[in-house]
C-alpha positions as CSV (number, residue, x, y, z in Angstrom):
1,X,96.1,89.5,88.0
2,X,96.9,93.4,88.9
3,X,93.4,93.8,88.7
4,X,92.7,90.9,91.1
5,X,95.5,92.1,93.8
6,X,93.9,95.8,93.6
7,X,90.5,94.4,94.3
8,X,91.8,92.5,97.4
9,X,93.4,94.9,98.7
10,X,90.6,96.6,99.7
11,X,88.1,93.5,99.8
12,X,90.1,91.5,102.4
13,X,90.7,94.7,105.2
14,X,87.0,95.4,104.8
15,X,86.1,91.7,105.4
16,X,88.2,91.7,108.8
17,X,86.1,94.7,109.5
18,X,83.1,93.1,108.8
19,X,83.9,90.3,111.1
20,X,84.4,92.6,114.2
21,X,80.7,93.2,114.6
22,X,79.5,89.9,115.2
23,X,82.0,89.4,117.5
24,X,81.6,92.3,119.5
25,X,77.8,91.5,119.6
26,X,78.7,88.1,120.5
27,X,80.9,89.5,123.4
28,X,78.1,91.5,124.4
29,X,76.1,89.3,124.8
30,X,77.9,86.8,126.7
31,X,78.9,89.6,129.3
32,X,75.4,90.1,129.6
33,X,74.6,86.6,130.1
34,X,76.8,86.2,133.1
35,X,76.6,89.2,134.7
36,X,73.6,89.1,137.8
37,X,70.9,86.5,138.6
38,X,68.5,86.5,136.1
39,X,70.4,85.6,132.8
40,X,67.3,86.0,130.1
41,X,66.3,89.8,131.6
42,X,69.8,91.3,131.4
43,X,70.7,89.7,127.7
44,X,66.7,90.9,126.8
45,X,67.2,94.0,128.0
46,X,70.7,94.3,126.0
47,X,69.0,93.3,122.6
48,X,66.4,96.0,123.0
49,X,68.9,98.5,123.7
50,X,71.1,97.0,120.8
51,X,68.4,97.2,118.2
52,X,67.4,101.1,118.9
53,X,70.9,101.9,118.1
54,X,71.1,99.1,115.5
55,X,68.0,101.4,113.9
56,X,70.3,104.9,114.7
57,X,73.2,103.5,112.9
58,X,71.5,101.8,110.1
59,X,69.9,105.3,109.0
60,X,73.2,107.5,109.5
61,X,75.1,105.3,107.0
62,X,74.5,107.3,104.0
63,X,77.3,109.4,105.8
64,X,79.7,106.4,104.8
65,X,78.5,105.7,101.4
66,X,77.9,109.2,100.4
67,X,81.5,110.1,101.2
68,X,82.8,107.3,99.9
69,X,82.2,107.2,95.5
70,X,82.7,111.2,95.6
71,X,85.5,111.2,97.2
72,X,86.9,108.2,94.9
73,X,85.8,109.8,91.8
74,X,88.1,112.8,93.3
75,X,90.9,110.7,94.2
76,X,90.7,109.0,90.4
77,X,91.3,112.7,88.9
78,X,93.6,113.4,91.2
79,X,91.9,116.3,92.4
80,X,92.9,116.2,96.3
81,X,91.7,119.6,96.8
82,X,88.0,118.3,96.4
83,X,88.8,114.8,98.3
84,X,89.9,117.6,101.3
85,X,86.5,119.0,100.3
86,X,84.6,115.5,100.8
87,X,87.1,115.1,103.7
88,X,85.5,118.8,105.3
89,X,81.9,118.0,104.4
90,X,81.8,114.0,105.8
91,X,82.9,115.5,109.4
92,X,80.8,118.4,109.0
93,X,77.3,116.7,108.2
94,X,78.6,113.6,111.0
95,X,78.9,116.2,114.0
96,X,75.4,118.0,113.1
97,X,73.8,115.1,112.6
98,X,75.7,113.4,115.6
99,X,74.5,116.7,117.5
100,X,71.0,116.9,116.7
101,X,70.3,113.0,118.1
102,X,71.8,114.0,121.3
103,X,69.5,116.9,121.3
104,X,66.3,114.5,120.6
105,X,68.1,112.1,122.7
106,X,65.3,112.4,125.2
107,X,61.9,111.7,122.7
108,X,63.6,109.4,120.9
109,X,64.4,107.4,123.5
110,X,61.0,107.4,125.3
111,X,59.6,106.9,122.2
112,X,61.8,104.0,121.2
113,X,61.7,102.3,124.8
114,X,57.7,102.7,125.0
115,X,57.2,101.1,121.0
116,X,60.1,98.0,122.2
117,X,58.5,97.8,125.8
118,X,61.9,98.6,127.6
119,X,62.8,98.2,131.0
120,X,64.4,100.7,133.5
121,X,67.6,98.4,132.5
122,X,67.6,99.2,128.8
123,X,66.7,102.9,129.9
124,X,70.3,103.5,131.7
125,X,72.0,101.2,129.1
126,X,70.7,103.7,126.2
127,X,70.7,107.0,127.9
128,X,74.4,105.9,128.4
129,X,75.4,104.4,125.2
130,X,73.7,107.4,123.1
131,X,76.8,109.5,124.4
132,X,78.4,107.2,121.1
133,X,76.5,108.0,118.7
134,X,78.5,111.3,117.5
135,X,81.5,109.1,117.3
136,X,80.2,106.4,115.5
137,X,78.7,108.6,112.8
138,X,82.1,110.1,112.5
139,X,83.2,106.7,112.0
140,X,81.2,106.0,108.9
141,X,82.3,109.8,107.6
142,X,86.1,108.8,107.9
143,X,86.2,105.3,107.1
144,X,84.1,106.7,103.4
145,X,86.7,108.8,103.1
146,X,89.6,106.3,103.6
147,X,88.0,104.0,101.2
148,X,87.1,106.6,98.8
149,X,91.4,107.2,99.1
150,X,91.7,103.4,98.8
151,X,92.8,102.6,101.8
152,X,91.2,100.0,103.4
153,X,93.7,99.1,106.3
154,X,93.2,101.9,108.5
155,X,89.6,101.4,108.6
156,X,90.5,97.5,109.2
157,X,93.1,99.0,112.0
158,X,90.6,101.2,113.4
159,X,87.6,98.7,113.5
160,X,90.2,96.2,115.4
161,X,91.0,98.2,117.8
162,X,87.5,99.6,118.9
163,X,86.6,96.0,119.1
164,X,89.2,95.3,121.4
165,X,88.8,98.5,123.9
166,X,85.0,97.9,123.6
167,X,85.5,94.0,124.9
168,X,88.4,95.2,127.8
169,X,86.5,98.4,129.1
170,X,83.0,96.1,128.7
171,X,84.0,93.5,130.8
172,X,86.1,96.1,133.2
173,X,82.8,97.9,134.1
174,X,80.4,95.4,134.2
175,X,82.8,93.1,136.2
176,X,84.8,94.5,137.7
177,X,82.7,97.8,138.6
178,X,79.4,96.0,138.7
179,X,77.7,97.9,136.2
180,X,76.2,95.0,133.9
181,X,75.2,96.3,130.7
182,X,75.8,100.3,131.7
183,X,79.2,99.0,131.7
184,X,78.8,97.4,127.6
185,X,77.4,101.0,127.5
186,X,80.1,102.5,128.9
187,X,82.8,100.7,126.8
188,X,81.1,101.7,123.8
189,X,81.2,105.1,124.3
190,X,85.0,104.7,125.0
191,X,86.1,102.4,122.4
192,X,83.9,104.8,119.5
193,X,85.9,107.7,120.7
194,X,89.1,105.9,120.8
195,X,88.3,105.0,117.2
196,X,87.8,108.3,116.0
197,X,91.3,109.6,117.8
198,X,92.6,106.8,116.1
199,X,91.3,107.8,112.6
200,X,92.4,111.1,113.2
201,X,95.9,110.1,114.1
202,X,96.3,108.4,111.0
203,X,95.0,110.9,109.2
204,X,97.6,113.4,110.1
205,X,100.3,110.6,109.9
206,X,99.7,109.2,106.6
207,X,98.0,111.8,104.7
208,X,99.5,114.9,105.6
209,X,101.1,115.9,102.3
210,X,98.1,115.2,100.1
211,X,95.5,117.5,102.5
212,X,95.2,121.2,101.2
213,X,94.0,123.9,103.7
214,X,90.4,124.0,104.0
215,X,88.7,126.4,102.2
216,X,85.4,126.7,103.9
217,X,83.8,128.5,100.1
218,X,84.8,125.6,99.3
219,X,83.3,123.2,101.4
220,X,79.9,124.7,100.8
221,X,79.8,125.5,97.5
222,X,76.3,124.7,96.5
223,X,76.6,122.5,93.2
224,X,79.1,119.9,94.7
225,X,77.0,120.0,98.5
226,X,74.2,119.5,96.1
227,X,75.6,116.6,94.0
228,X,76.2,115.3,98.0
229,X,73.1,115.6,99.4
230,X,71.4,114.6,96.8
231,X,73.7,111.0,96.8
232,X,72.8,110.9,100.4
233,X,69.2,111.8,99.9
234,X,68.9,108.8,97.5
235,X,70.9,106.7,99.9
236,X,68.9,107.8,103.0
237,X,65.3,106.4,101.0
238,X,67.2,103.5,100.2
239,X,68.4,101.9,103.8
240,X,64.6,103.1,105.3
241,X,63.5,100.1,102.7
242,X,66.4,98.0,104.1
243,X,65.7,98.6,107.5
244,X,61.4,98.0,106.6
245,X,62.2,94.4,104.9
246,X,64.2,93.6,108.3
247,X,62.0,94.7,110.4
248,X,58.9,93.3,108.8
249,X,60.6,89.6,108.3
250,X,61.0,89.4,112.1
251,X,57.9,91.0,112.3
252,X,55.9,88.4,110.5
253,X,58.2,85.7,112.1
254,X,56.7,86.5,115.3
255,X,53.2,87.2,114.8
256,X,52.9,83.7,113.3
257,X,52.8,82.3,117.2
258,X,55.3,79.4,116.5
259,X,58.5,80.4,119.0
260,X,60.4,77.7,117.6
261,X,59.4,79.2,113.8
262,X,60.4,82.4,114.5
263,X,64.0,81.1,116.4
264,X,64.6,78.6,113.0
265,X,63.6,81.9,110.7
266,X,66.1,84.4,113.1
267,X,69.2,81.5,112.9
268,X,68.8,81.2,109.5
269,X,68.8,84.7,108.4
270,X,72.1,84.3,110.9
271,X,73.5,82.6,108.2
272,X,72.5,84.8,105.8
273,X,74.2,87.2,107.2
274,X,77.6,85.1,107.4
275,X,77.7,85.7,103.4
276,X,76.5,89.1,103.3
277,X,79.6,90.2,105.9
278,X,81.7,88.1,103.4
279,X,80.3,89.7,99.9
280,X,79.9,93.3,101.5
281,X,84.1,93.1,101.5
282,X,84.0,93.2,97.8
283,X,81.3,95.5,97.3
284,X,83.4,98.0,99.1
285,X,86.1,97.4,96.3
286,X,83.7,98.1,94.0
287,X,82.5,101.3,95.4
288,X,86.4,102.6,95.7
289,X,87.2,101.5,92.8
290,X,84.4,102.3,90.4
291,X,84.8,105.7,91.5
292,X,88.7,105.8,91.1
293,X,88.4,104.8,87.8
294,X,85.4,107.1,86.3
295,X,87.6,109.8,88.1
296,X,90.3,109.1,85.8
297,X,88.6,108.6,82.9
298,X,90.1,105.1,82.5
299,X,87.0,103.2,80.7
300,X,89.1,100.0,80.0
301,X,90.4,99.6,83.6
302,X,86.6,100.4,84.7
303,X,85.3,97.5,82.6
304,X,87.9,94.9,83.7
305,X,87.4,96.1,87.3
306,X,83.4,95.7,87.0
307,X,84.1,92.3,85.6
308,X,86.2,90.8,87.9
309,X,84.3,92.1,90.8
310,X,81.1,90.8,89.6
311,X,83.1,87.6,89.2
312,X,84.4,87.5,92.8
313,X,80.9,88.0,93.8
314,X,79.5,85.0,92.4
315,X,82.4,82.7,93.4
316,X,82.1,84.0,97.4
317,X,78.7,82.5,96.3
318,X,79.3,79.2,94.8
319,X,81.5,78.5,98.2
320,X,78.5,79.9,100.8
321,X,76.2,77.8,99.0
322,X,78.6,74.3,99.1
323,X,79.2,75.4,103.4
324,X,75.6,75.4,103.6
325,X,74.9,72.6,101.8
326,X,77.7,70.6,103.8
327,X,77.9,72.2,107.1
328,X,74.2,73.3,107.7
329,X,73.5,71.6,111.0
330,X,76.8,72.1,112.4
331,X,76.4,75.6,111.7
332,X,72.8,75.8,113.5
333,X,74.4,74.2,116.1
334,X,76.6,77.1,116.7
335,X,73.0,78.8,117.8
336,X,71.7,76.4,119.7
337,X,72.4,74.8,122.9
338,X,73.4,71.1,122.0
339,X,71.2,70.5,125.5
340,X,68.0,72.7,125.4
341,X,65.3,70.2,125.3
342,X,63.9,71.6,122.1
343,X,67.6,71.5,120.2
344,X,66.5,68.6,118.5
345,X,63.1,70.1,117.1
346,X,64.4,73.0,116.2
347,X,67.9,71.3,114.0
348,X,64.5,69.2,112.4
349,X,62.6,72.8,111.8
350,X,65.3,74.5,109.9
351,X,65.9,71.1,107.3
352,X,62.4,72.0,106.2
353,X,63.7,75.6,105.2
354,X,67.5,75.6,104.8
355,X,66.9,75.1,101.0
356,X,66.2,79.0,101.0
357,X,69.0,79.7,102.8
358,X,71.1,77.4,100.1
359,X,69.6,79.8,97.3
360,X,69.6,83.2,98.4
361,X,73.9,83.6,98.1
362,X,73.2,82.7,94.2
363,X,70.0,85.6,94.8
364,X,72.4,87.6,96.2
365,X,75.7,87.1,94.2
366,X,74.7,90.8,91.9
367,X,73.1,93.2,94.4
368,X,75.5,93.5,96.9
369,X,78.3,94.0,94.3
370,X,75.8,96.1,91.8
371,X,75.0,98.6,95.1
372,X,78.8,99.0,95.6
373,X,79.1,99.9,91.4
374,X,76.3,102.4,92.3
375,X,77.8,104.0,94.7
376,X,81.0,104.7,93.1
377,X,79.7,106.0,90.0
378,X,77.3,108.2,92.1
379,X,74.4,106.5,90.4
380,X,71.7,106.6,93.4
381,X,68.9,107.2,92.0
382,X,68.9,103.9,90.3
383,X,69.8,102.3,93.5
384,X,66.6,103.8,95.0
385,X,64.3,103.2,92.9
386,X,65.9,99.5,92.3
387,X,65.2,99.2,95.8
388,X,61.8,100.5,95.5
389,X,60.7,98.3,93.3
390,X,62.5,95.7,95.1
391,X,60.6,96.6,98.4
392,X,57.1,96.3,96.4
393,X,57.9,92.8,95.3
394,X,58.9,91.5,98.9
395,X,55.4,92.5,100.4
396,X,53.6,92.3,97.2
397,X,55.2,88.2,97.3
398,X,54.5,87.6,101.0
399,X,51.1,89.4,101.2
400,X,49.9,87.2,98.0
401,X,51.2,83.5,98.7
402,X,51.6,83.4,102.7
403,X,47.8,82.2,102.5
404,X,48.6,79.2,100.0
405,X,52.4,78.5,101.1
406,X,53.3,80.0,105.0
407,X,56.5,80.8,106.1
408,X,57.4,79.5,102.5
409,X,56.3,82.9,101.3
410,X,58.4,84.9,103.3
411,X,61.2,82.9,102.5
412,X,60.5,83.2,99.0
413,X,59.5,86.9,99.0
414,X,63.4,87.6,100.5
415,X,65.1,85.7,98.2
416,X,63.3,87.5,95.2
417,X,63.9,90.8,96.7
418,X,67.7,89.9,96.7
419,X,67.2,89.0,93.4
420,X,65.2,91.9,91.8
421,X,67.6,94.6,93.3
422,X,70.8,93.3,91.8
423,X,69.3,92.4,88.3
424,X,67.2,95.4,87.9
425,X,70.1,97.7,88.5
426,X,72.2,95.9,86.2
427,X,69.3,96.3,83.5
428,X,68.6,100.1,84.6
429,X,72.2,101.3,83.6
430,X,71.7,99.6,80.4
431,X,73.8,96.4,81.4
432,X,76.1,98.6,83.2
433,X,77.0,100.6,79.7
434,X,75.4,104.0,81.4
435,X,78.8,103.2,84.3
436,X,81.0,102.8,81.6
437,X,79.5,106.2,79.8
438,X,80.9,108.2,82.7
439,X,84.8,107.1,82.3
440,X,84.8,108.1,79.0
């Protein structure tokens, strides 16, 4: 039962984290929708600006997850020199990195606006939001390092209240200002920085006593910046396959010239994502905690904790798979307007397919919980080349059957990808006795 109360502790702050971005998209979204005459241009032009930064974000996370199992394994030896260390080095590489896109701010952005055909609208939302970017990176740089300390609330604090500026500065300058979505831009930049102040705040408040002076040697003492880069380096490889099997599965939804396929296909991956918000809370448990424990060589706790989290995986599994066996329509219907005339079809559409979305939380019970294991024992390189392999199968899958079977084969070829990447990295640490090896 300690074991259990440790696990959500930090699972059940990182799930109300979680939540927070839907519903700030959702926010956006609706802002957009009502600001101006023309509805369907202003909430297009939004989601093109949404998914370049979507794409920025997505690739800078290695910042978070990098920071977050060495600074764990620190925090388990009680070594808070070095988690002062990982502390110095997460902010460092954030601002360079954050630096260096606002450099490139101007060829990315042409270059992402011509490939997504963006208007002059998404041009001023994103050469307004990119202003963010440095914050949000810093972001995932602190909130590793709070969860490498175990602390999951001020994250949870921090992510609640961006959310909240975001929606009363968003709707103040497109409203109130007449800005439309330069105002969502504008109250992103705003609520980001007032996250990181935040952060910062707490920082000094709560943590005070157990930060040593920086020692800059230190900080960039080549064999533990190598041990980091070389995490992130793995980690970096890893989300670019992420970020391809995303990509291509809305891709191919597209190109098969069915609107209504490729609205049932982009709901139901909705839903997908419902249980991957919920099952990413306890994957963060296992990240701080897998490293906690191998940094104080405490092999016994390390097993339980592996155990049990691997267990809370699967039963955040059996429940998605009973709501989406019970509730499926009703949850489609969240998507869909009750009166479009094609509500009806589409409802009908997604039957023929919602059996995939019914297996892929007992797919996906092991590799969101196995990738948080990784992480805390620093083991990346199995992560990549789990996800490698993983990324092979999906196109290998849809390339070979979407002839035979259709959109079948893309369903399929997710699902299996889920699959492969939590069971091969539970086979590639040698059922996880390689993780075990390292509290010993």
């Amino acid at each position: 039962m300690t074991m259990n109360r440790e696990i959500l502790r930090i699972a059940v702050p990182n799930i109300v984290s979680n939540i927070t971005v839907p519903l700030m998209g959702i926010v956006s979204t609706a802002i957009a929708g009502h600001w101006g005459t023309d509805s369907a241009a202003t909430i297009g032009s939004l989601a093109i600006g949404v998914s370049i930064f979507n794409f920025i974000y997505w690739n800078c996370s290695f910042v978070r997850m990098g920071t977050s199992g060495l600074t764990a394994q620190a925090f388990g030896a009680g070594n808070f020199r070095e988690c002062t260390n990982m502390l110095a080095r997460a902010i460092a590489v954030a601002l360079l990195l954050g630096l260096l896109i606002l450099m490139l701010q101007y060829p990315l952005g042409e270059a992402a606006l011509w490939a997504m055909n963006g208007s002059q609208m998404t041009r001023d939302y994103y050469y307004t939001r990119i202003w963010a970017v440095p914050a949000g990176i810093l972001l995932f740089g602190l909130n590793g390092w709070y969860n490498g300390m175990q602390n999951a609330v001020i994250p949870m604090c921090t992510a609640v209240t961006v959310n909240i500026v975001h929606m009363s500065c968003s709707l103040w300058f497109a409203f109130r200002m007449d800005m439309g979505i330069v105002g969502i831009a504008y109250g992103s930049v705003i609520a980001q920085w007032t996250g990181v102040a935040l952060s910062v705040v707490l920082l000094r408040i709560f943590y005070r006593k157990k930060i040593t002076r920086i020692d800059w040697r230190e900080v960039v003492d080549l064999k533990p910046l190598r041990a980091f880069f070389a995490v992130n380096r793995d980690i970096i490889l890893r989300t670019l396959c992420i970020v391809a099997v995303y990509t291509f599965f809305t891709g191919a939804s597209a190109r098969m010239d069915d609107p209504a396929m490729l609205a049932v296909n982009t709901l139901l991956l909705e839903l997908f994502t419902l249980f991957s918000y919920m099952n990413d809370g306890f994957a963060y448990a296992a990240e701080a905690l897998t490293g906690r424990f191998i940094g104080a060589r405490d092999e016994r706790s390390l097993r339980d904790c592996l155990r049990k989290c691997i267990l809370w995986g699967m039963v955040v599994s059996v429940v998605f798979v009973g709501l989406y066996v019970g509730w499926w329509r009703e949850l489609v219907g969240i998507f869909v307007e009750p009166d479009a005339p094609n509500a009806a079809a589409i409802v009908a559409l997604a039957g023929r397919y919602i059996g995939w979305i019914i297996a892929i939380p007992l797919a996906g019970a092991m590799p969101f919980i196995m990738d948080g294991i990784m992480v805390g024992a620093t083991h990346s390189r199995i992560m990549r080349n789990s996800m490698f392999c993983s990324t092979a199968a999906y196109f290998a899958i849809y390339y070979g059957l979407y002839g035979w079977i259709g959109n079948n084969a893309l369903w399929l070829a997710f699902t299996l990808y889920m699959f492969l990447r939590g069971i091969l990295q539970f086979f590639m640490t040698d059922r996880l006795r390689a993780i075990y090896a390292k509290a010993r």
